[in-house]
PADRENDREN-322130 format. One record per residue: residue number from 0; x, y, z of N, C-alpha, C in turn; residue in three letters. Coordinates in nm, 4 decimals, always signed. Layout:
<pts>
+-----+----------+----------+----------+----------+----------+----------+----------+----------+----------+---------+
| num |     n_px |     n_py |     n_pz |    ca_px |    ca_py |    ca_pz |     c_px |     c_py |     c_pz | residuo |
+-----+----------+----------+----------+----------+----------+----------+----------+----------+----------+---------+
| NUM |        X |        Y |        Z |        X |        Y |        Z |        X |        Y |        Z |     ALA |
...
+-----+----------+----------+----------+----------+----------+----------+----------+----------+----------+---------+
</pts>
This chain:
<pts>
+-----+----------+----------+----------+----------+----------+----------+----------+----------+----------+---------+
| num |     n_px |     n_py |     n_pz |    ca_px |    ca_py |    ca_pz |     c_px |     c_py |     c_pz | residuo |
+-----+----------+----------+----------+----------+----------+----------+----------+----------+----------+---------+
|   0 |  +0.5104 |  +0.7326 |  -0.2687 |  +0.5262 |  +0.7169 |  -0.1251 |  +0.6674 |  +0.6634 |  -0.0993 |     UNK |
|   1 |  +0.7382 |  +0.7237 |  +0.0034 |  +0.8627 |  +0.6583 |  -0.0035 |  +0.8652 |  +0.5953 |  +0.1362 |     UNK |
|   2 |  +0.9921 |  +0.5032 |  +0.1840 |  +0.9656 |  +0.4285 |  +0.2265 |  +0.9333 |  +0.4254 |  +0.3871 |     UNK |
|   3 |  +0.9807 |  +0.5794 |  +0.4276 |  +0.9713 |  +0.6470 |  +0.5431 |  +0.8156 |  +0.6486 |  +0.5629 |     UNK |
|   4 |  +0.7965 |  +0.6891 |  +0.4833 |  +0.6292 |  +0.7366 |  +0.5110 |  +0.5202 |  +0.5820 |  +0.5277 |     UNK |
|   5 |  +0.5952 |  +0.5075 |  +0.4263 |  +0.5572 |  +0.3770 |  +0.4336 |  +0.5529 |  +0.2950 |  +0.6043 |     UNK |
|   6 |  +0.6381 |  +0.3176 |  +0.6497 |  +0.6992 |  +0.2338 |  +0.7544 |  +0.6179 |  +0.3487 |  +0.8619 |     UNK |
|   7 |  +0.5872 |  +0.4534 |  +0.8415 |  +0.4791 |  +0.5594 |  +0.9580 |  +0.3652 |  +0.5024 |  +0.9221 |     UNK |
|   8 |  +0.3083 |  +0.4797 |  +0.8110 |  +0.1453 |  +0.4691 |  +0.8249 |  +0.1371 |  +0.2902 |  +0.8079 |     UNK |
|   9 |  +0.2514 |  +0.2120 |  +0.8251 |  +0.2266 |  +0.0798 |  +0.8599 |  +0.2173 |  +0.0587 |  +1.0166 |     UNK |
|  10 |  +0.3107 |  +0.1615 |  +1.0833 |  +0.3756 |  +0.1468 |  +1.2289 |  +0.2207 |  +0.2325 |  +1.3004 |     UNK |
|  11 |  +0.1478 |  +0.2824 |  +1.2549 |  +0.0626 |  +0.3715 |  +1.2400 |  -0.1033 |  +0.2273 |  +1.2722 |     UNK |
|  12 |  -0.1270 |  +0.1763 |  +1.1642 |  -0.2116 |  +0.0691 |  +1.1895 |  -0.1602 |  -0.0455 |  +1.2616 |     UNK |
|  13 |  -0.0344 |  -0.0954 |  +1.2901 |  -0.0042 |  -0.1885 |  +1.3333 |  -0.0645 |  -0.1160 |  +1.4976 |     UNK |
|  14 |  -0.0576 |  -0.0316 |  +1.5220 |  -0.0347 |  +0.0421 |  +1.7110 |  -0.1826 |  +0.0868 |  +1.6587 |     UNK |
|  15 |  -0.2633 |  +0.0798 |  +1.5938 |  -0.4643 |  +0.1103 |  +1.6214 |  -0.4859 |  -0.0538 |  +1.6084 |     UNK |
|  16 |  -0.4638 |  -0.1442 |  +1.5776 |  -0.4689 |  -0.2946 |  +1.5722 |  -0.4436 |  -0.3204 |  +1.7284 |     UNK |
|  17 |  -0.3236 |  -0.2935 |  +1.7619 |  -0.2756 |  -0.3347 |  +1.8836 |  -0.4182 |  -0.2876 |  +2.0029 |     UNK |
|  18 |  -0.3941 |  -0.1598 |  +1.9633 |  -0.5315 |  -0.0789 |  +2.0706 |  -0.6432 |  -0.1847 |  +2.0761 |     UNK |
|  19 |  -0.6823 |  -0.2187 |  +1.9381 |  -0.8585 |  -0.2645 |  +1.9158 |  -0.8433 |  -0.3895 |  +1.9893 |     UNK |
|  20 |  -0.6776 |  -0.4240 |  +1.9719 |  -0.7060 |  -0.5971 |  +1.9996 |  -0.7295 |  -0.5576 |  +2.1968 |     UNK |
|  21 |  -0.6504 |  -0.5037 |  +2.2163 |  -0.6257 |  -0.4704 |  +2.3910 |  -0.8140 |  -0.4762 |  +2.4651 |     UNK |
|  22 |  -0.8924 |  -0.3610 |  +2.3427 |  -0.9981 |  -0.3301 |  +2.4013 |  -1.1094 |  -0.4571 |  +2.3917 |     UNK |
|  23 |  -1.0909 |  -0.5469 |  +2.3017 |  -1.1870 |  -0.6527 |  +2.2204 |  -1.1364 |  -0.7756 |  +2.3258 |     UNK |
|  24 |  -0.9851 |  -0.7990 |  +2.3910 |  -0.9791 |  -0.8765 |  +2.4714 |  -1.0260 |  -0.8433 |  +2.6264 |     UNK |
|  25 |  -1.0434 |  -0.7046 |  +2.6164 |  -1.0772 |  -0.7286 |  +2.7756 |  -1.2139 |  -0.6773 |  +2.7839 |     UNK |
|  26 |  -1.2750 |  -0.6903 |  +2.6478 |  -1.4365 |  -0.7117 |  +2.7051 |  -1.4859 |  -0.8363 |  +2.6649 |     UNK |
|  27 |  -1.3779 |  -0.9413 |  +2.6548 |  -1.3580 |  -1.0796 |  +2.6444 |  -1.4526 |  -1.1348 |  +2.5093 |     UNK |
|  28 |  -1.4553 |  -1.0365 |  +2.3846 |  -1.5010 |  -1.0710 |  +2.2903 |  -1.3739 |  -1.1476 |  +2.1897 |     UNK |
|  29 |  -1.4596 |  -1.1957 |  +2.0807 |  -1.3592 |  -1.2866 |  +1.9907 |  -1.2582 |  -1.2345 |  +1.9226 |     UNK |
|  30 |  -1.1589 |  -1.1713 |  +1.8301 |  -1.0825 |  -1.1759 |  +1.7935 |  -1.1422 |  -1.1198 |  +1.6468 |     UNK |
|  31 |  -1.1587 |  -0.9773 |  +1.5748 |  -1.2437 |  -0.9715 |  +1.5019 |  -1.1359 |  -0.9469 |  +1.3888 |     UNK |
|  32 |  -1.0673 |  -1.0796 |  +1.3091 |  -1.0054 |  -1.0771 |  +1.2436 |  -1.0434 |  -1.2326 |  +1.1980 |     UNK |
|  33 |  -1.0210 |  -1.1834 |  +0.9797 |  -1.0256 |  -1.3406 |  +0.9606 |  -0.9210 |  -1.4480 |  +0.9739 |     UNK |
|  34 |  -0.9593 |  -1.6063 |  +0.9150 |  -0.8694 |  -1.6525 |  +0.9776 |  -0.7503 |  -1.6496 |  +0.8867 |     UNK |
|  35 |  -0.6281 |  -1.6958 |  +0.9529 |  -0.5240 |  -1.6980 |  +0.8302 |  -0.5119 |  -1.7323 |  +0.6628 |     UNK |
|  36 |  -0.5961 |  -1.7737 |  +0.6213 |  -0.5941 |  -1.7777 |  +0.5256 |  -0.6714 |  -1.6674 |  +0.4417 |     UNK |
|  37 |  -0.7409 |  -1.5824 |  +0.4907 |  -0.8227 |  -1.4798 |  +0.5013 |  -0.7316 |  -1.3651 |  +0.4979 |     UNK |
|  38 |  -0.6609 |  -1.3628 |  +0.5906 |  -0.5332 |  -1.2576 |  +0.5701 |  -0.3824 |  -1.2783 |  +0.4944 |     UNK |
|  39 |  -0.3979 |  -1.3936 |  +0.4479 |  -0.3255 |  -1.4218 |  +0.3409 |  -0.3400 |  -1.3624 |  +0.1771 |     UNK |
|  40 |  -0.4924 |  -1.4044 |  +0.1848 |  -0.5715 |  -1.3671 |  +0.0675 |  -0.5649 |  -1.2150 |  +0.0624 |     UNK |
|  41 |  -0.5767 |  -1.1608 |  +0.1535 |  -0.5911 |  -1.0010 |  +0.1769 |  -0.4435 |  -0.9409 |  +0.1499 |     UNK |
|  42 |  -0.3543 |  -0.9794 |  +0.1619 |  -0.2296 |  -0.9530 |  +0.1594 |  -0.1806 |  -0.9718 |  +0.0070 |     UNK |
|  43 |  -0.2568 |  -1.0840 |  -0.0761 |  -0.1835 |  -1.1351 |  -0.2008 |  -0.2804 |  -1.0151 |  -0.2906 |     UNK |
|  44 |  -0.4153 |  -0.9390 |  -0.2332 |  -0.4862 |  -0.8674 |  -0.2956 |  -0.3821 |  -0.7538 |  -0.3223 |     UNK |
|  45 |  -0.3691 |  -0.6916 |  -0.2071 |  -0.2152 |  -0.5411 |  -0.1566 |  -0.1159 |  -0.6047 |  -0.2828 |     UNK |
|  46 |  -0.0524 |  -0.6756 |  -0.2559 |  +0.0519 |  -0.6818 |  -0.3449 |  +0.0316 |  -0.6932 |  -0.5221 |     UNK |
|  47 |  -0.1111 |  -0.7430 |  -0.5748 |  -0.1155 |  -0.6976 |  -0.6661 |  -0.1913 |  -0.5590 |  -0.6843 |     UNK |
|  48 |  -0.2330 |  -0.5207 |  -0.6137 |  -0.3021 |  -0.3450 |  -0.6806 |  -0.1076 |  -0.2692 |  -0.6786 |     UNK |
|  49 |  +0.0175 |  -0.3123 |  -0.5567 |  +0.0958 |  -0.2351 |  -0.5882 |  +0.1764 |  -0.2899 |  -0.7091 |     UNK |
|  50 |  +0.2010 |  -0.4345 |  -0.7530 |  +0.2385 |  -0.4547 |  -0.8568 |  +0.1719 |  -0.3557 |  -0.9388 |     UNK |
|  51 |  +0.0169 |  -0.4229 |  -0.9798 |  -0.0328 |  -0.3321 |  -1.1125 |  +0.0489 |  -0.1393 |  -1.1001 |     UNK |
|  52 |  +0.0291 |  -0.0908 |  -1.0143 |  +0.0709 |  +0.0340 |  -1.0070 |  +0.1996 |  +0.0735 |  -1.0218 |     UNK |
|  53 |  +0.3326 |  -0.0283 |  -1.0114 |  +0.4104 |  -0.0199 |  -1.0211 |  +0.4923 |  -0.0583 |  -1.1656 |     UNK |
|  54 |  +0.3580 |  -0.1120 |  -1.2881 |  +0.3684 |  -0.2101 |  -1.4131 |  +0.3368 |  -0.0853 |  -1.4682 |     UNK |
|  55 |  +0.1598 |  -0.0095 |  -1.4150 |  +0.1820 |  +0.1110 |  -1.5052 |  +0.2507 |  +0.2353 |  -1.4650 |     UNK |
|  56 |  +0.3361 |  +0.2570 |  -1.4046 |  +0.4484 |  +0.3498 |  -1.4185 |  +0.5782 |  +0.3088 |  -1.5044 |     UNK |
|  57 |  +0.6044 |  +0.1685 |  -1.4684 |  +0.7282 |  +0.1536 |  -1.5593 |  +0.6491 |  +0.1757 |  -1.7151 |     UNK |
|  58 |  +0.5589 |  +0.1954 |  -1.7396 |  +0.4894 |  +0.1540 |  -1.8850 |  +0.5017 |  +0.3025 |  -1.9444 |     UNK |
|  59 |  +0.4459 |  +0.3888 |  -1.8937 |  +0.4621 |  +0.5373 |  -1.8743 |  +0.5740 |  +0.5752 |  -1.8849 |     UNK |
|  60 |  +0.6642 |  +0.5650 |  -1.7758 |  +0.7858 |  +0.6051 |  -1.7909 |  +0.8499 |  +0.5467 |  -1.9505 |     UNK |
|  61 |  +0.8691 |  +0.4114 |  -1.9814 |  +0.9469 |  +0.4060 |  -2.0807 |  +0.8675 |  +0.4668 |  -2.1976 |     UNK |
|  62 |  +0.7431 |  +0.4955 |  -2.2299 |  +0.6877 |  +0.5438 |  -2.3468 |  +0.6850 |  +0.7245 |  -2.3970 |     UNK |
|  63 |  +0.7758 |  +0.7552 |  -2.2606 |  +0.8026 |  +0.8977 |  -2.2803 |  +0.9255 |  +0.9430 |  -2.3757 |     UNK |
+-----+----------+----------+----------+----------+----------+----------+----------+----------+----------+---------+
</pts>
């Protein structure tokens, strides 16, 4: 994935987030997201599945 495509399907959920939040506040429900530390945790998950994926390509690549 390069980084174009990256920055479309981030810019992509960030603007369906935006929508859900618009529709969830004005039927004056809660906020259906966890709390920060919740999306911290979720975030440190992302960054290792792309580490690991990025450990076995360099691994691959040099064993060719």
């Amino acid at each position: 994935m390069d980084m174009m495509d990256f920055f479309k399907q981030a810019g992509i959920s960030l603007l369906g987030g935006w929508i859900i939040g618009i529709a969830v506040a004005a039927m004056k429900l809660p906020a259906p997201v966890p709390p920060l530390m919740g999306l911290i945790g979720a975030a440190g998950v992302l960054l290792g599945g792309y580490c690991y994926e990025l450990i076995i390509r360099l691994l691959f690549r040099s064993s060719s």
